[in-house]
C-alpha positions in Angstrom: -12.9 -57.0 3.5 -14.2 -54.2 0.8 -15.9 -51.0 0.5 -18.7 -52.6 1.5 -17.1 -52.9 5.2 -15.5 -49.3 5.3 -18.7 -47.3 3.8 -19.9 -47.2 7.3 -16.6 -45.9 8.4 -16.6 -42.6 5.7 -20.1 -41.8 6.3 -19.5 -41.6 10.0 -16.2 -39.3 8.9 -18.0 -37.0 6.9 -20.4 -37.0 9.9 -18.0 -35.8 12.2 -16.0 -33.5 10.2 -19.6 -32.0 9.9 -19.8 -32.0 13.6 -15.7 -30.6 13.4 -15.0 -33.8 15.5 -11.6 -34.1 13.1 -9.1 -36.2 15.1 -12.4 -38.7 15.2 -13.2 -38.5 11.3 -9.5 -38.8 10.8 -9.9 -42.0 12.8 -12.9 -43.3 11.0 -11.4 -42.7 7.8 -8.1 -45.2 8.9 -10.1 -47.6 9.7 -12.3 -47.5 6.3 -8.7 -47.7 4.4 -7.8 -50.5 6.7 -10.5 -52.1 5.3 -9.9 -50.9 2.0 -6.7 -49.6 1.0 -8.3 -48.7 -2.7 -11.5 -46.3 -1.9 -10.3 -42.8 -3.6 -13.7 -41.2 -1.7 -12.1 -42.2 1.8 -8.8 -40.3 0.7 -10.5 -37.3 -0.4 -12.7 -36.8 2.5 -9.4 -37.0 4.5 -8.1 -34.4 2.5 -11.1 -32.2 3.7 -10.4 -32.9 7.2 -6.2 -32.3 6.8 -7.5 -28.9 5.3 -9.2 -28.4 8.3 -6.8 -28.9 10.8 -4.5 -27.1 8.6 -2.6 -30.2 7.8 -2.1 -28.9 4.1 0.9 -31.2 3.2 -1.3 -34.5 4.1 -4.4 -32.8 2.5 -1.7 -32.7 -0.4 -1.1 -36.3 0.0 -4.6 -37.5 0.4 -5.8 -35.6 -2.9 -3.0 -37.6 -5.1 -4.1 -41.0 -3.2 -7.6 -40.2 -4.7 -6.1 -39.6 -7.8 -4.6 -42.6 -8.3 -7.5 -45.0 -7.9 -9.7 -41.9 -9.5 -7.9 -39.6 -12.0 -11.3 -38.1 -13.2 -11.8 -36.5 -9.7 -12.5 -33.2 -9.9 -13.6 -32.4 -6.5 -10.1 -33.9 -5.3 -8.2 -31.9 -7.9 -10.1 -28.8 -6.5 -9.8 -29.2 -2.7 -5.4 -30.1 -3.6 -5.6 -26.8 -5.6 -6.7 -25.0 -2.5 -4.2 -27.1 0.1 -1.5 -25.7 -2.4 -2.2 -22.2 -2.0 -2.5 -22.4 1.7 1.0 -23.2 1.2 1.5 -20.4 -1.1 2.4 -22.3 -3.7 0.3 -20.8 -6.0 1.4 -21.9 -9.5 0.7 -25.4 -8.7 -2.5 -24.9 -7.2 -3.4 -22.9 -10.3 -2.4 -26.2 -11.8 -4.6 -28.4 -9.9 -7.4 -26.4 -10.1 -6.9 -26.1 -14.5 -7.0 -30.2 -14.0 -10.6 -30.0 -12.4 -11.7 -27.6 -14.8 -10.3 -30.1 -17.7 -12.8 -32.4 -16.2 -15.3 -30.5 -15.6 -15.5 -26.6 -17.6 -18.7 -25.2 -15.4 -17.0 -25.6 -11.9 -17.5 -22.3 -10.4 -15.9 -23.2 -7.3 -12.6 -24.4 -9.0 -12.9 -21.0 -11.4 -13.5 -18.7 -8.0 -10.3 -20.4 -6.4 -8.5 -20.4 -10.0 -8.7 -16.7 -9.9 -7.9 -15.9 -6.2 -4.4 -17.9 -6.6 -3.7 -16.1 -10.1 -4.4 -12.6 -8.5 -1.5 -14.1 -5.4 0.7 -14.1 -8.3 0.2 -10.7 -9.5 -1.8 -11.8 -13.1 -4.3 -9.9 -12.1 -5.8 -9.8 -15.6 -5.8 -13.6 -16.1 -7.2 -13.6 -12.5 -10.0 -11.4 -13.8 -10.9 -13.5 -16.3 -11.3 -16.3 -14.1 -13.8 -14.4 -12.1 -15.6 -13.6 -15.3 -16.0 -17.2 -15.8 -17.5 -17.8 -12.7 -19.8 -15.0 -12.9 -21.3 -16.7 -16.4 -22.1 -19.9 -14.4 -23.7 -17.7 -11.5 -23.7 -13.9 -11.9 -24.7 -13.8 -8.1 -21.6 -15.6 -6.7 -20.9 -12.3 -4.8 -16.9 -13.5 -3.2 -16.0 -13.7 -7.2 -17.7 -10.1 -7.5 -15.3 -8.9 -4.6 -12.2 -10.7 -5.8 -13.1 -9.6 -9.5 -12.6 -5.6 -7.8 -9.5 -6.2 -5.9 -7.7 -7.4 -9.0 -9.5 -4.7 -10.8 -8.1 -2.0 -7.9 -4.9 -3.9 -8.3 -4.7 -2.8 -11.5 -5.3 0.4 -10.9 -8.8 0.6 -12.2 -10.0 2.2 -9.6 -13.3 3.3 -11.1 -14.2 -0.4 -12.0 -13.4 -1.2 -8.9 -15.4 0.4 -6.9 -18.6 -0.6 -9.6 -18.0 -4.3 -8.5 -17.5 -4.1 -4.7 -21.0 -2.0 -5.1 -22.6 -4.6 -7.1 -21.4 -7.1 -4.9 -22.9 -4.7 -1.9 -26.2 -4.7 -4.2 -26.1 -8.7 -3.6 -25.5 -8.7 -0.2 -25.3 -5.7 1.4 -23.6 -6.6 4.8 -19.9 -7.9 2.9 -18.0 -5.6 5.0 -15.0 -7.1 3.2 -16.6 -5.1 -0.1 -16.8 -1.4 2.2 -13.4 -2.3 3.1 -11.8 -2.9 0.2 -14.2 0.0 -1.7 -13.1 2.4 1.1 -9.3 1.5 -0.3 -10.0 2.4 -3.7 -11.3 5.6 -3.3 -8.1 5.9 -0.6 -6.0 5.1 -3.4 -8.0 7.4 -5.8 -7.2 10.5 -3.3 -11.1 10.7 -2.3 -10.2 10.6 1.5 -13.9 11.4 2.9 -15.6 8.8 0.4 -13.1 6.4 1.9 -14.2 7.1 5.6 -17.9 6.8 4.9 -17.1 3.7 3.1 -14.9 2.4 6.2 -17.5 3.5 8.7 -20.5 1.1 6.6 -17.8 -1.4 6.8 -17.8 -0.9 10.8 -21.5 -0.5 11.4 -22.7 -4.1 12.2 -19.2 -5.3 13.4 -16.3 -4.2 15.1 -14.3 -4.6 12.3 -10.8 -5.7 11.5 -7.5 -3.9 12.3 -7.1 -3.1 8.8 -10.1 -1.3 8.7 -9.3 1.1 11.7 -5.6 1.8 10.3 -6.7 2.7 6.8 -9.7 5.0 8.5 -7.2 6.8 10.4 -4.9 7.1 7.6 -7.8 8.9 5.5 -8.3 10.7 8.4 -4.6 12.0 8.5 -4.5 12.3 4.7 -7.1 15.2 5.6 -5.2 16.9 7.9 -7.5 15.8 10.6 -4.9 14.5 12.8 -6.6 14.0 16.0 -10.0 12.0 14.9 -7.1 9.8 13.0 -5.6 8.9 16.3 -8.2 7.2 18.2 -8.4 4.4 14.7 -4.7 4.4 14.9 -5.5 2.8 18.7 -8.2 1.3 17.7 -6.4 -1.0 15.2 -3.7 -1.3 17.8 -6.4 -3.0 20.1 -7.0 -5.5 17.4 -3.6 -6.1 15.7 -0.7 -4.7 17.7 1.1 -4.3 14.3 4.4 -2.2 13.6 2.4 -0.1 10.7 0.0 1.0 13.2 2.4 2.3 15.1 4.0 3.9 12.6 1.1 5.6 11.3 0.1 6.7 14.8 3.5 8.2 15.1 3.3 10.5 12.0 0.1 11.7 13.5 1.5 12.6 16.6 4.3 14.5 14.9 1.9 16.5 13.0 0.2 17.8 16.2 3.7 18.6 17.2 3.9 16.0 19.7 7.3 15.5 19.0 8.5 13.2 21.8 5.8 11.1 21.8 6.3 10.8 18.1 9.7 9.2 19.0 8.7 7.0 21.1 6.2 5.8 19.1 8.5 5.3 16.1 11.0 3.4 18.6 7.9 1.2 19.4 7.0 0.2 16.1 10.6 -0.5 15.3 10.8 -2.9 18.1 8.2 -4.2 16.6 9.7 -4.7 13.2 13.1 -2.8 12.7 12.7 -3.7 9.2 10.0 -1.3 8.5 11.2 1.5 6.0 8.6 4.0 6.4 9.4 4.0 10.3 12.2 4.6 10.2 11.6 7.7 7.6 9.1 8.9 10.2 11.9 8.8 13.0 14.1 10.8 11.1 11.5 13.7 10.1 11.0 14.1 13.6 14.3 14.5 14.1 15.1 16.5 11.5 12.3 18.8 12.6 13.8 18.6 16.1 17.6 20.0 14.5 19.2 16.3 15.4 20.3 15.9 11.9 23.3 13.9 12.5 20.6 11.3 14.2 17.9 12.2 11.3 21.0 11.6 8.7 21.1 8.0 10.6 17.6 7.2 10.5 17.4 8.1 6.6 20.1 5.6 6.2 18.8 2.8 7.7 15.3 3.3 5.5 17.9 3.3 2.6 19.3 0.4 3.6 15.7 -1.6 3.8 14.6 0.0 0.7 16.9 1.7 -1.4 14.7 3.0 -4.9 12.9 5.4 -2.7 13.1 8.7 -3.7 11.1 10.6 -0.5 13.9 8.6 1.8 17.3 9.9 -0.5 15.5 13.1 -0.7 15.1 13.4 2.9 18.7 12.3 3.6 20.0 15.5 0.9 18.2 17.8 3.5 20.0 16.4 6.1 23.2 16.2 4.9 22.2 19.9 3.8 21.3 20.8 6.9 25.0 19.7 8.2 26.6 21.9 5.6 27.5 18.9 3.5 25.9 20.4 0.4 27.7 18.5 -2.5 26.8 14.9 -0.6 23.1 16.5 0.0 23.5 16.7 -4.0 24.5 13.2 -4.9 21.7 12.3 -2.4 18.8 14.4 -4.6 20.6 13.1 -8.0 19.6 9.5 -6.7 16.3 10.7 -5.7 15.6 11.8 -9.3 17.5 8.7 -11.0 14.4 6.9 -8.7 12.1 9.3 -9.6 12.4 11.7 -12.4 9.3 13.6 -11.6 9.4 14.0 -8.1 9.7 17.9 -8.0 10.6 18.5 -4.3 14.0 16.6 -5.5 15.0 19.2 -8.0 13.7 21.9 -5.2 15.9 20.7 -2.5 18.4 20.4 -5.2 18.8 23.9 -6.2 19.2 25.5 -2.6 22.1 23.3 -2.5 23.4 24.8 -5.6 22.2 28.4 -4.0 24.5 27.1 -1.0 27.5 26.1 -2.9 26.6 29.3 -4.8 26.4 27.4 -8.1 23.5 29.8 -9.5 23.7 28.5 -12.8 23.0 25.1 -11.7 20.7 26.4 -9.3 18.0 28.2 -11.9 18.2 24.8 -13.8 17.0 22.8 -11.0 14.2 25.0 -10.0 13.5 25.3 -13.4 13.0 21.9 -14.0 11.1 21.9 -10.1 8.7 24.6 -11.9 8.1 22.1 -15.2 7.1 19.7 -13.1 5.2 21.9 -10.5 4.2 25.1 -11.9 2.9 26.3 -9.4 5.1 26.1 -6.4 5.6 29.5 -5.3 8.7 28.8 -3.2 10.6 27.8 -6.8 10.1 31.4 -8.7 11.0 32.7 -5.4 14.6 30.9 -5.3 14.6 30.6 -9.3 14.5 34.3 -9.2 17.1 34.8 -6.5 19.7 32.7 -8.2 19.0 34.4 -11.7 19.6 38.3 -9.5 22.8 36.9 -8.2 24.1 35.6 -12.1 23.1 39.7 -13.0 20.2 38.6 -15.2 18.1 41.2 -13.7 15.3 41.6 -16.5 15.0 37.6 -16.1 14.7 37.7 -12.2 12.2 40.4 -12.5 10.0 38.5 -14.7 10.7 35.4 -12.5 9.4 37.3 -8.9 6.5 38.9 -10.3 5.3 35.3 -11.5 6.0 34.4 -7.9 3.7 37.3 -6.6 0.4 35.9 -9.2 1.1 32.4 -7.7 0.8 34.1 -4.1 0.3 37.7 -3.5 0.8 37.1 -0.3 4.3 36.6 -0.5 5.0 40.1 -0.1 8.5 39.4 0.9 9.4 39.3 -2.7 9.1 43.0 -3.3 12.2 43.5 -1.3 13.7 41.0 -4.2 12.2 43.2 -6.6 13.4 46.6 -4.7 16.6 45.5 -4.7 17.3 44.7 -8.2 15.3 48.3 -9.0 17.9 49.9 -6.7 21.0 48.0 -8.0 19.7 48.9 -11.9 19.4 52.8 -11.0 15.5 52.8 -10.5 15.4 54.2 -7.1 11.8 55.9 -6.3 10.4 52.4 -8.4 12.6 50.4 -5.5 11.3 52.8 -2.8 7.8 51.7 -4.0 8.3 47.6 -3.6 10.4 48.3 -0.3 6.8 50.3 1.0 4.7 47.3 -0.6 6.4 44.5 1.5 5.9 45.9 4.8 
């Protein structure tokens, strides 16, 4: 008994595993072991047909077998590297696939899958390079074109990005995958209509995936455009009945002032997964908006609890506590949010109508000041700046303060009565008289 005896056996194998008859190539490929317990090819091509059934452990197994009677196999090295990140183990497939490229430097294939298992890992730079690689053995191999721009969009070169999803478009222009992922960067970049036509190219020959939908609608609601965001929202939920979805869907529905269908919308995707942070954010803004802010107060504290360095979930938690008249532990709540996030303005806003609560004016015009470095031109920060400044008897200061407030907006004509009253309090009556007549 000897290879001569089991070749039949592989070449019927590799016959069915063409034909995906697997359970019979598996079969086949015991027998041609039976017969010869030493034939590395009959291992790997039963490593091929474990990967296929998604039996990645004895795909795993089958690879080393090869090995051992052939440890200059760089096919087998390739196809373990590949069982390995199916398991996510990532580093060792990285491993695996450096051993086939030992053996042989111009394997594209091995470079391609080299990269994809880097960028799992977050080196999205060494994964780049990778791809690079590959694209000097064959500048047309278009999947390491579109992996090359999601490690590039990764890194948050968004720009570059988007140049190789559309070179990999130029190749072949129906890699929907490419419009998807392009559509994300210029998401990402704040260029919500460029995403949408990018989405809807990705959706012209196919129905398209439920990522798709949910990132269309979410450009959709980025713009404001609530109701055409809804129906991808559904969409998506057709496709993958996925907690984000739902979320999403919800924080459209609020915005239409849908309020109790918001709700239940939130409760639904929390069913879903109660472990989703940005739900139950969503929840609480809703009812917050709805003046349950005990229940708000609640919701804020379980997104704190899933996810406790975000600064839009303490800050949102301050306004509740504010809300409740619990102005110092609305404080401690901003004070976190800026620890988080030192430059997220709304923070120091929220922060200084506390103080104007607790009637802490000096700590008050520091926070809005600090709002207005950040944000100069947030109108609703001179306006309170200026009000805490009249109430510590700096008029000439206040003054300046509200009439910076009126060339942000001069719409705001509330803030002559601000202005009237600190004429009237300094003696300047018929100049008070004047900004009293202007804010009506």
């Amino acid at each position: 008994m000897n290879a001569t005896y089991a070749l039949p056996h592989l070449q019927r194998g590799i016959a069915l595993i063409y034909l995906n008859r697997l359970d019979e190539a598996l079969h086949e490929f015991d027998v041609a072991l039976a017969l010869q317990p030493e034939y590395p090819e009959v291992f790997y091509y039963q490593g091929i047909a474990f990967i296929q059934r998604e039996r990645f452990d004895e795909a795993i197994i089958a690879f080393d077998q090869a090995l051992v009677f052939h440890d200059h196999y760089a096919e087998a090295y390739h196809y373990k590297g590949i069982a390995l990140a199916k398991l996510e183990e990532y580093d060792d497939a990285v491993n695996a696939f450096d051993a086939a490229l030992r053996i042989n430097p111009e394997y594209p294939d091995a470079l391609y899958e080299r990269g994809r298992a880097l960028k799992h890992t977050g080196k999205n730079k060494d994964a780049i390079t990778s791809f690079e690689r590959v694209l000097t053995i064959n500048a047309g191999y278009v999947q390491a074109i579109y992996e090359k721009g999601r490690a590039l969009l990764a890194l948050g070169n968004q720009n570059d990005a988007i140049a190789a999803f559309d070179r990999a478009l130029e190749i072949n222009p129906s890699c929907n995958e490419a419009f998807f992922w392009k559509g994300r960067a210029y998401f990402e970049m704040g260029n919500f209509d460029a995403a949408i036509t990018a989405f809807d190219h990705a959706l012209e020959n196919t129905p398209g995936t439920a990522d798709v939908h949910h990132y269309r609608g979410r450009a959709f609601a980025a713009l404001d455009q609530h109701r055409e965001a809804i129906p991808s929202y559904d969409r998506a939920l057709e496709l993958n009945h996925s907690a984000e979805a739902l979320a999403s869907k919800a924080v459209s529905l609020a915005e239409l002032g849908m309020s109790r269908d918001a709700l239940d919308t939130f409760d639904k995707a929390l069913e879903e997964d109660s472990n989703l942070a940005e739900a139950w954010i969503g929840k609480g803004n809703v009812l917050f908006d709805l003046g349950k802010h005990k229940e708000a107060q609640a919701a804020y504290e379980n997104s704190l609890d899933l996810d406790p360095e975000n600064a839009v979930g303490w800050t949102r938690h301050g306004m509740a506590l504010a809300a409740q008249l619990q102005s110092e532990a609305a404080i401690e709540s901003y004070d976190r949010a800026i620890t988080i996030d030192p430059a997220f303005s709304i923070a120091y806003f929220t922060k200084g109508t506390a103080y104007i609560a607790l009637k802490q004016y000096r700590e008050a015009v520091d926070a809005f000041s600090m709002m207005i470095t950040i944000q100069p031109d947030f109108v609703d920060a001179w306006i309170y700046k200026g009000q805490a400044l009249k109430e510590l008897g700096k008029y000439q200061e206040a003054l300046t303060t509200f009439k910076r407030a009126l060339e942000i907006d001069p719409g705001r004509k509330e803030v002559w009565n601000d202005i009237g009253s600190i004429l009237e309090t300094i003696g300047k009556h018929e100049e008070a008289r004047i900004c009293y007549k202007k804010a009506k």
